[in-house]
C-alpha positions as CSV (number, residue, x, y, z in Angstrom):
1,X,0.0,0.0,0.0
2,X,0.7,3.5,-1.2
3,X,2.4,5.3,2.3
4,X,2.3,9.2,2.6
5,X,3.8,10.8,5.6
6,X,0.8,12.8,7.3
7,X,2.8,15.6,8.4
8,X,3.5,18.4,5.7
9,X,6.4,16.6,3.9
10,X,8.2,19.0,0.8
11,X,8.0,15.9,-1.7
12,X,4.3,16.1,-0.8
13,X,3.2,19.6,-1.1
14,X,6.3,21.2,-2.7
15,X,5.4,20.0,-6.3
16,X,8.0,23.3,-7.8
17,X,10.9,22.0,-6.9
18,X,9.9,18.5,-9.2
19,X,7.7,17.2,-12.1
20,X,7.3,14.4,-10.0
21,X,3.9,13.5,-8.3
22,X,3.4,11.3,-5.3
23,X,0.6,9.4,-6.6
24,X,0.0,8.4,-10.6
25,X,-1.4,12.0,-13.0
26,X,-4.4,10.4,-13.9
27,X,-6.4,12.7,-16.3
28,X,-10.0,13.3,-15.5
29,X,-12.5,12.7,-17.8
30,X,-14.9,15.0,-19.8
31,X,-13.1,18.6,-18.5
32,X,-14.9,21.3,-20.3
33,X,-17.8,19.2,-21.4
34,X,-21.5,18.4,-19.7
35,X,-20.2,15.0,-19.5
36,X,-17.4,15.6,-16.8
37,X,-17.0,13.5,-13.8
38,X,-17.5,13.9,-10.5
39,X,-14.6,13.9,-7.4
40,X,-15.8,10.7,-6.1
41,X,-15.9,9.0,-9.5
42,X,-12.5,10.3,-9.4
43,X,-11.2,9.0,-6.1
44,X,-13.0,5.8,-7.3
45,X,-10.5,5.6,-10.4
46,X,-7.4,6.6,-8.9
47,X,-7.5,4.3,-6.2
48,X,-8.3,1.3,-9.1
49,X,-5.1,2.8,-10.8
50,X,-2.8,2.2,-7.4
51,X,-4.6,-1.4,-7.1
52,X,-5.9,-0.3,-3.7
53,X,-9.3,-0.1,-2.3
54,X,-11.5,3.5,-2.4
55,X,-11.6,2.7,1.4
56,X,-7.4,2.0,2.0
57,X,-6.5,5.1,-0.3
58,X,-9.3,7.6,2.1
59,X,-7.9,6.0,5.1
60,X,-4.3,5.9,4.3
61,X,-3.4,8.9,2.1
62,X,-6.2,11.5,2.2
63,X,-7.9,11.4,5.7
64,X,-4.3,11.4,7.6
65,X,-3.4,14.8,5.6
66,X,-7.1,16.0,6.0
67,X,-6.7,16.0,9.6
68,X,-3.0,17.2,9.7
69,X,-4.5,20.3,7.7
70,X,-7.8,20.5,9.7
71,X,-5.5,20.8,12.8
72,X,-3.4,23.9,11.4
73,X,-6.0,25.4,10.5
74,X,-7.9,25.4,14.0
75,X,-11.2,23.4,12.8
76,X,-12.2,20.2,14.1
77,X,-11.7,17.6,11.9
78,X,-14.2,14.9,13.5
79,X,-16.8,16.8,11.7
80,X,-15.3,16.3,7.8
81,X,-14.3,12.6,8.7
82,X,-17.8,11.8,9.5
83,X,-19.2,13.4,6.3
84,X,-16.6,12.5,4.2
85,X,-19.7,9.8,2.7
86,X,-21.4,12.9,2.0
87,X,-21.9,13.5,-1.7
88,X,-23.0,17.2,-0.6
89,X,-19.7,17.9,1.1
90,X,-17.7,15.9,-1.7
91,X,-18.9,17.6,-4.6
92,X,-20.8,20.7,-3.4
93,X,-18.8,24.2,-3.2
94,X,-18.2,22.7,0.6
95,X,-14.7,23.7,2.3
96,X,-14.1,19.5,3.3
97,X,-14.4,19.7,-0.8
98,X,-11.9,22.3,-1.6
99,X,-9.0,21.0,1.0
100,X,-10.0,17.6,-0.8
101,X,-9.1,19.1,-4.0
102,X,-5.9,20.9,-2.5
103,X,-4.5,17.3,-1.8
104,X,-5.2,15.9,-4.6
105,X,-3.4,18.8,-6.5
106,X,-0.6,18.5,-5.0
107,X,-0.3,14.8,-5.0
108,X,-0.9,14.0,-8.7
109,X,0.8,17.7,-9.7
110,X,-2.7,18.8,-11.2
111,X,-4.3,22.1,-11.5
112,X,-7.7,20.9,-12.8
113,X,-9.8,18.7,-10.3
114,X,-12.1,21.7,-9.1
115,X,-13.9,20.8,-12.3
116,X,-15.0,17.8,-11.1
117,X,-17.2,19.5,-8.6
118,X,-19.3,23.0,-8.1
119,X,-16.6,24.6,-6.3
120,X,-15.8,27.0,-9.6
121,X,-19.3,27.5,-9.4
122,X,-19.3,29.3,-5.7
123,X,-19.3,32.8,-5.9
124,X,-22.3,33.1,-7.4
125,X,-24.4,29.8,-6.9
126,X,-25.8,28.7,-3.3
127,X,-24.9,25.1,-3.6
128,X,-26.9,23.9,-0.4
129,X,-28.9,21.3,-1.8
130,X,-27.8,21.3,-5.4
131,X,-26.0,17.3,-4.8
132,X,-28.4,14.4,-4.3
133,X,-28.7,12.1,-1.4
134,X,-28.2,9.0,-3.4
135,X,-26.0,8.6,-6.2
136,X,-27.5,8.1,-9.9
137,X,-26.7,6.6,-13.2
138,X,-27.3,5.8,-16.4
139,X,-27.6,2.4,-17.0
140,X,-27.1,2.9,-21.3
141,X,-23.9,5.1,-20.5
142,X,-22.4,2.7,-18.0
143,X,-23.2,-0.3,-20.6
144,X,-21.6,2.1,-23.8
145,X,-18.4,2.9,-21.7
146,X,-18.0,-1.0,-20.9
147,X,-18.3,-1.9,-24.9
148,X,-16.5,0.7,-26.0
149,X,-13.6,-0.4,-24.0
150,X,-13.2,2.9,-22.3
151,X,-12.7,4.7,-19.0
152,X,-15.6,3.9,-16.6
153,X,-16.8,7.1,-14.5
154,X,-19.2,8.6,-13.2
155,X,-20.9,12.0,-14.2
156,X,-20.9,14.9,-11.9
157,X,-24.3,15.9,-14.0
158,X,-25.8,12.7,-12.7
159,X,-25.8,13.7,-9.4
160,X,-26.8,17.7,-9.0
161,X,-30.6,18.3,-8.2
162,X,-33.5,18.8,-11.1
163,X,-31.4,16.2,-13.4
164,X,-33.5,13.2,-13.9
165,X,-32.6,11.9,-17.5
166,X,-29.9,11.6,-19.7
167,X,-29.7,13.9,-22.0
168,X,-27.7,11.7,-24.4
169,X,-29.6,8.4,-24.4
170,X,-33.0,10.5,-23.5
171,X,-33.6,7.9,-20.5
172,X,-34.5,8.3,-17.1
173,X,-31.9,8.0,-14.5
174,X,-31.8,5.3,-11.8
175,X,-30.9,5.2,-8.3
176,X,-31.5,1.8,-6.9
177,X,-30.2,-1.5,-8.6
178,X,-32.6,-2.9,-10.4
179,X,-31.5,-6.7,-8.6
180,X,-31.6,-6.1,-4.9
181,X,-33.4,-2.6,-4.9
182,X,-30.8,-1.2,-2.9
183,X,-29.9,2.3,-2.7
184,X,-26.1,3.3,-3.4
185,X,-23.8,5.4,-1.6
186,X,-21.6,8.0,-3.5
187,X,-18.5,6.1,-1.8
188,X,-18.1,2.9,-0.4
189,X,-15.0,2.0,0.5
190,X,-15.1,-1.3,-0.8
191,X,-16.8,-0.6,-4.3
192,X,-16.1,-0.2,-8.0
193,X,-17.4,1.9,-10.6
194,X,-20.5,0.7,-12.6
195,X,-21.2,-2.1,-10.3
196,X,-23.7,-2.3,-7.3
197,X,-22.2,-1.8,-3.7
198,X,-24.6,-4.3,-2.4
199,X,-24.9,-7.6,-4.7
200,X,-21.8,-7.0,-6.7
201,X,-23.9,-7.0,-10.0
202,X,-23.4,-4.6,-12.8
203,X,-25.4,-1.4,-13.3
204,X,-25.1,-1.0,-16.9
205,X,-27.6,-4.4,-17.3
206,X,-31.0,-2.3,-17.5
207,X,-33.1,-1.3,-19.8
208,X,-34.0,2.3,-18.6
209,X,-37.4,3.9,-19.8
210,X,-37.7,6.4,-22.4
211,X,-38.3,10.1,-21.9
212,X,-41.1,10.8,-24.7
213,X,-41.4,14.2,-23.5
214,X,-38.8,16.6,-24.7
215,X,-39.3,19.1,-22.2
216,X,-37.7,17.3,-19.4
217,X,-34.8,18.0,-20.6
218,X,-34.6,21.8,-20.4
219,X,-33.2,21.6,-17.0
220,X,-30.6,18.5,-18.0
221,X,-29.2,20.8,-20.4
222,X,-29.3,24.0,-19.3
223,X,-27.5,22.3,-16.4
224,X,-24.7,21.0,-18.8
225,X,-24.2,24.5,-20.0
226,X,-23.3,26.1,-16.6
227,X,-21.1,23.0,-15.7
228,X,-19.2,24.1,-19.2
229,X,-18.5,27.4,-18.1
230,X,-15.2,28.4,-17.7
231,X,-13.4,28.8,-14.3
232,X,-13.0,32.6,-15.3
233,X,-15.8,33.4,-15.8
234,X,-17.4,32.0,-13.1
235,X,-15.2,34.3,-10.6
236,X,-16.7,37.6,-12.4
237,X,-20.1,36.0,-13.3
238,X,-21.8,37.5,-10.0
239,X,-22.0,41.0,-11.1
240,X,-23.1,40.3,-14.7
241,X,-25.9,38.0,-13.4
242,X,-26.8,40.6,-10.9
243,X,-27.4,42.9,-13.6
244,X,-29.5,40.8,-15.6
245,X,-31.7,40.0,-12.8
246,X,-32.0,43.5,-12.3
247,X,-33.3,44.1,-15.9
248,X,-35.5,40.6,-15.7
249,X,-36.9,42.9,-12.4
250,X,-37.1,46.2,-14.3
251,X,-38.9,44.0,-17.4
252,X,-41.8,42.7,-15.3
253,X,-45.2,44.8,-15.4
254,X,-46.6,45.9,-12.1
255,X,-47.8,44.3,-9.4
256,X,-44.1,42.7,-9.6
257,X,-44.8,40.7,-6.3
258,X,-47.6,38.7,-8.2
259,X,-45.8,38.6,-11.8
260,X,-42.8,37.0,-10.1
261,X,-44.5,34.4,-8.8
262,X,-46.5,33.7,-11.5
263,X,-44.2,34.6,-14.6
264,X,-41.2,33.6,-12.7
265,X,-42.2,31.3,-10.2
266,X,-40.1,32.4,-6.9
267,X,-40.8,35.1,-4.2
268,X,-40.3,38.3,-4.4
269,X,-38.0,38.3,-1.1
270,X,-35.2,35.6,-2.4
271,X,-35.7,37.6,-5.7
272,X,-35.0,41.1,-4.2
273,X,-32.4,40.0,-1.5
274,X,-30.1,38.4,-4.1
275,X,-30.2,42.1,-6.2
276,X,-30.0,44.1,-3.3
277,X,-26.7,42.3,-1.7
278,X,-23.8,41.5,-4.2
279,X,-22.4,39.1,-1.7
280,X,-25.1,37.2,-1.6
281,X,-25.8,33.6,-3.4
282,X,-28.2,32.6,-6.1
283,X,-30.1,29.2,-5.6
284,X,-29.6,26.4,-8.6
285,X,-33.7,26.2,-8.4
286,X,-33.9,30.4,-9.1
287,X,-31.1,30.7,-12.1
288,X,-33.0,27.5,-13.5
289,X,-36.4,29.3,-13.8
290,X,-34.8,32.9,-14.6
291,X,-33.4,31.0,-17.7
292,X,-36.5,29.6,-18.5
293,X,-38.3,32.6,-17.9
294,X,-35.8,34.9,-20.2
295,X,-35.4,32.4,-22.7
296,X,-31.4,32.4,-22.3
297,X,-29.2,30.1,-21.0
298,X,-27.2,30.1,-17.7
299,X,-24.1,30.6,-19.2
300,X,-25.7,33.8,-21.2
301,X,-27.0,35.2,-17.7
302,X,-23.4,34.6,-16.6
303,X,-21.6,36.6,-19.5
304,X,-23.7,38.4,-21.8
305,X,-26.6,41.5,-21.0
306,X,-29.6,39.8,-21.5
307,X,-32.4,41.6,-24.3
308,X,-35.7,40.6,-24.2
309,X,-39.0,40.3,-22.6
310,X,-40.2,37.5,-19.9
311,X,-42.0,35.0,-21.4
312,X,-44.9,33.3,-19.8
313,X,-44.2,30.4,-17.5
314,X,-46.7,27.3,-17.1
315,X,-47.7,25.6,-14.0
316,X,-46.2,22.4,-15.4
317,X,-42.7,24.1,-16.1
318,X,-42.8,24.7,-12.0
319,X,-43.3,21.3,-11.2
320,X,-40.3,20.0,-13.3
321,X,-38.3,22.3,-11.4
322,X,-39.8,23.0,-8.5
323,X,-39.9,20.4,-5.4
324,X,-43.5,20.2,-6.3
325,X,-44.4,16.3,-7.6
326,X,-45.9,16.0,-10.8
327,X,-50.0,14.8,-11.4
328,X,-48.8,11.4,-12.8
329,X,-45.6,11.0,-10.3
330,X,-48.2,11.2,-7.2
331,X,-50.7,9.0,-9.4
332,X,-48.4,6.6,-10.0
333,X,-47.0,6.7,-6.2
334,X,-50.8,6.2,-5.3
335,X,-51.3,3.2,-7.3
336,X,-48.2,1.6,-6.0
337,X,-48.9,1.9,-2.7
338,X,-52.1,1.2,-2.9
339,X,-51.5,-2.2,-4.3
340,X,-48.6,-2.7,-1.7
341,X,-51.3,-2.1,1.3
342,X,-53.8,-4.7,-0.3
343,X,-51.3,-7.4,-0.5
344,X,-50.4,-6.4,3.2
345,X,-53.8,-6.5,4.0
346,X,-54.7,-10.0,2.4
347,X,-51.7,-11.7,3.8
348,X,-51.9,-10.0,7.1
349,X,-48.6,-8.6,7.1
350,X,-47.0,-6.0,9.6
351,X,-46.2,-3.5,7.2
352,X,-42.7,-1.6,8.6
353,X,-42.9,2.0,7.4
354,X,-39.2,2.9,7.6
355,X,-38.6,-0.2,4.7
356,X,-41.0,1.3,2.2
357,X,-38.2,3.1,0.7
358,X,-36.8,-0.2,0.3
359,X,-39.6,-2.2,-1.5
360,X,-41.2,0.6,-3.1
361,X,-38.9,3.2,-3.6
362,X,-41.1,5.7,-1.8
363,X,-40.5,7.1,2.0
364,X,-43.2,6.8,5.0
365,X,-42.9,10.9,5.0
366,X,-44.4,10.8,1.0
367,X,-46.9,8.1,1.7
368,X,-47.8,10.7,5.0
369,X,-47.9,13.9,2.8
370,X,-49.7,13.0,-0.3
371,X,-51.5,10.0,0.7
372,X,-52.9,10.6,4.6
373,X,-56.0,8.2,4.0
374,X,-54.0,5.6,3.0
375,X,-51.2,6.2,5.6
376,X,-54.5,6.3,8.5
377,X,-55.1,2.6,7.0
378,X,-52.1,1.3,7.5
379,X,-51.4,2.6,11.1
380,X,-54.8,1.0,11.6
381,X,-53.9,-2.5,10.0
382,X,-50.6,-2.4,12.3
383,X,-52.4,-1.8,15.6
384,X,-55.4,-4.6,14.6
385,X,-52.5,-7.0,13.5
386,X,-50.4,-6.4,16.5
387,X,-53.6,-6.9,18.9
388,X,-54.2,-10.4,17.2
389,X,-50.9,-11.0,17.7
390,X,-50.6,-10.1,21.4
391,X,-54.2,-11.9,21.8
392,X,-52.5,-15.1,20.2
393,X,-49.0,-15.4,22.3
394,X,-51.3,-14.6,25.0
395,X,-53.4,-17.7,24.4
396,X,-50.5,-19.6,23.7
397,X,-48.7,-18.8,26.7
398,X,-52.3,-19.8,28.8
399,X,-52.4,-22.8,27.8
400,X,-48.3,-23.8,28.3
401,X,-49.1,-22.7,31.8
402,X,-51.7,-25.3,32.3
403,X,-49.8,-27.9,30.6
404,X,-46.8,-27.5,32.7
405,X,-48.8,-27.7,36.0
406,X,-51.0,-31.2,34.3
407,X,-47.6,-32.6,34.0
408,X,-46.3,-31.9,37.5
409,X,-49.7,-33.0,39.2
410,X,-49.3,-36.4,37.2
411,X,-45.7,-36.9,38.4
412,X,-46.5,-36.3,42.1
413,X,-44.9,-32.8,41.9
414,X,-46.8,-29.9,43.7
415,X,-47.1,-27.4,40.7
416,X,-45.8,-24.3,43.0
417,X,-46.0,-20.8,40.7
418,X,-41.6,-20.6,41.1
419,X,-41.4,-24.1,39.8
420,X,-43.8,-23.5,37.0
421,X,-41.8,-20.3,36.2
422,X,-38.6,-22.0,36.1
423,X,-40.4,-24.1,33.5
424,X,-41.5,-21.0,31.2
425,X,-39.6,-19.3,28.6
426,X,-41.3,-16.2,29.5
427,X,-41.1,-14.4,33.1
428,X,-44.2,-14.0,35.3
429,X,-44.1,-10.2,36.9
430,X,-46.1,-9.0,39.3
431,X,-47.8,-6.7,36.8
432,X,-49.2,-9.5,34.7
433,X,-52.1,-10.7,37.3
434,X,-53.9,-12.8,34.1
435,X,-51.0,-15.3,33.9
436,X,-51.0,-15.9,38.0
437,X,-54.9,-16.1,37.6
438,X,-54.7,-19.0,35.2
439,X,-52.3,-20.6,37.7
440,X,-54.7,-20.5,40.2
441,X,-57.3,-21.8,38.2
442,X,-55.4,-24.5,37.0
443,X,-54.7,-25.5,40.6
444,X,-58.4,-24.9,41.4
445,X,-59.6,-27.7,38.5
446,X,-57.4,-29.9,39.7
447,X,-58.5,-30.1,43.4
448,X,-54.7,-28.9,44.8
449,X,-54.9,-26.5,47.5
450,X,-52.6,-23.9,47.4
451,X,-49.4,-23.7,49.5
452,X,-48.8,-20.6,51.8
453,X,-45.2,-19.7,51.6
């Protein structure tokens, strides 16, 4: 294994002195292009390319620096270790992400891995939120790369909010494996690109369903554009985008407050605040709808004055973008767990709300939102179910009670309630009066007198 000397070593961070790199210059992929990947894709790779585990080269090599650099700089590292899984804090414009990047530099003697995440993209964007929870793919891509004999990675595109096709196959993409339905991780420390972090089986084996509706991918590409823009731009692009908010303001016919929302479809107050304070960030939902709204693209809000009027934005346009779920997602939802409670129901099954995300794909907190009829049901079936089942071991446990004390009558044996206890694979309390009742009775049928102690 690969051993780097924690403390700040010149062969380690002194890169001017040598072309020499510590660890192998591997080339990221798809710099300058919609299609580049991500830092963990990265890691991923360049821990293949030293024949070590994702989980060795963190551990060994990154985390011991990490901290050594955390310490100098007077932060507490537990924090970053424990969200190093974190896609948000991996590929977000997160600080844990730029000191990630800073290693790496200076390890492989590169210049370019900020690419690979949204850090270029921080002085204007707000990138709380703009990284997924789970990690996604496309399952034609990862299949194309593996024919094609190429480099397998994974996009950084994949992974940021409001992208949920691929814009080059026009396929929707996937976040569980399609064998064991098991969500993956953006890092595992024991995984490998294109294959699934649970079973072991490869992701690029589906047959992903078509997009027939173009508009989806408005976002997907617009999306692609602003990861294309260059690193230069990005550091001057707040002003310029300030501007042409200003104008998209100026451009809107009175009562603005109402026209935002409708034409625009944010408030007023994040709309204002971000003119009003030039330090301030812009939110990846906002720009998204501001170039939908304009009719330009990011990268034209970034660099160019914008001339033009606002066009009129639909209902359905919000719902693409926005959080809000579309008609046919939450029909569709319905339908699922509809037929998911009826099977429940006819099988008398416990139904375990924190593994619906499992078996359906869809949280307890969804099913509660949109569906609270059906959600009522189900609490209802659990607490019937559970009373059948407490009504049954209940029954059962009455009737082991008087078959242990038949047993000791019959073999001479005073049935005393310790000794029938000591029989029991269950404890007798003094709370649980019924169970000492049905001693008593027992005894009573019998004709045995009880024993005073």
């Amino acid at each position: 294994m690969i051993e780097v000397d924690p403390l700040y070593n010149d062969h380690v961070y002194n890169t001017s002195t040598s072309n020499r790199s510590t660890l192998y210059n591997l080339e990221p992929i798809g710099i300058g292009t919609p299609f580049v990947e991500g830092l963990t894709s990265y890691l991923m790779r360049i821990s293949s390319a030293h024949c070590i585990t994702t989980g060795d080269f963190i551990k060994g090599i990154l985390l011991p620096i990490l901290k050594k650099k955390l310490y100098y700089s007077g932060i507490y590292a537990q924090n970053y270790v424990q969200n190093f899984h974190d896609g948000a804090c991996l590929l977000g414009n997160t600080q844990t992400a730029s000191m990630n990047i800073d290693i790496l530099n200076n390890l492989t003697s590169r210049s370019d891995l900020k690419h690979l995440t949204l850090v270029p993209h921080g002085v204007w964007l707000d990138t709380k939120g703009s990284i997924k929870q789970n990690k996604y793919w496309c399952g034609y891509c990862l299949e194309d790369m593996r024919i094609n004999n190429s480099n397998i990675y994974e996009m950084l595109i994949w992974n940021i909010c409001h992208v949920n096709c691929c814009t080059i196959h026009k396929t929707e993409l996937h976040h569980t494996c399609p064998f064991c339905n098991s969500f993956q991780k953006f890092i595992k420390f024991k995984s490998t690109i294109g294959y699934c972090q649970c079973c072991n089986l490869w992701l690029g084996q589906v047959i992903n369903r078509e997009v027939k509706n173009q508009k989806k991918h408005v976002a997907e590409s617009l999306i692609g554009e602003m990861l294309v823009v260059p690193t230069e731009v990005s550091l001057v692009a707040n002003d310029c985008l300030i501007n042409n908010c200003r104008k998209i303001y100026d451009m809107l016919p009175a009562p603005k407050e109402k026209t935002i929302k409708d034409r625009v479809g944010i408030s007023r107050k994040s709309f204002t605040g971000f003119i009003k304070n030039s330090h301030s960030h812009i939110k990846l939902e906002t720009i998204l709808k501001l170039s939908l709204a304009s009719n330009t693209t990011i990268g034209d809000l970034l660099t160019q004055n914008i001339v033009g009027e606002i066009e009129e934005f639909s209902l359905t346009s919000l719902n693409k973008i926005g959080k809000k779920k579309a008609a046919s997602e939450i029909l569709k939802m319905k339908n699922k767990v509809k037929h998911f409670f009826e099977s429940c129901k006819k099988s008398n099954e416990l139904i375990v709300f924190r593994q619906l995300k499992k078996v359906l794909g869809i949280s307890y907190v969804s099913v509660e939102k949109y569906f609270p009829e059906i959600y009522l049901e189900m609490k209802e079936l659990n607490v019937s179910i559970r009373k059948k089942n407490r009504d049954r071991i209940k029954v059962e446990r009455f009737e082991l009670i008087r078959k242990i004390v038949n047993e000791m009558h019959s073999s001479n044996q005073y049935p005393g309630l310790k000794k029938v206890m000591r029989e029991l694979p269950f404890v007798i309390t003094g709370f649980e009066k019924e169970y000492r009742d049905v001693w008593e009775n027992s005894l009573k049928e019998l004709g045995i007198k009880m024993k005073k102690n």
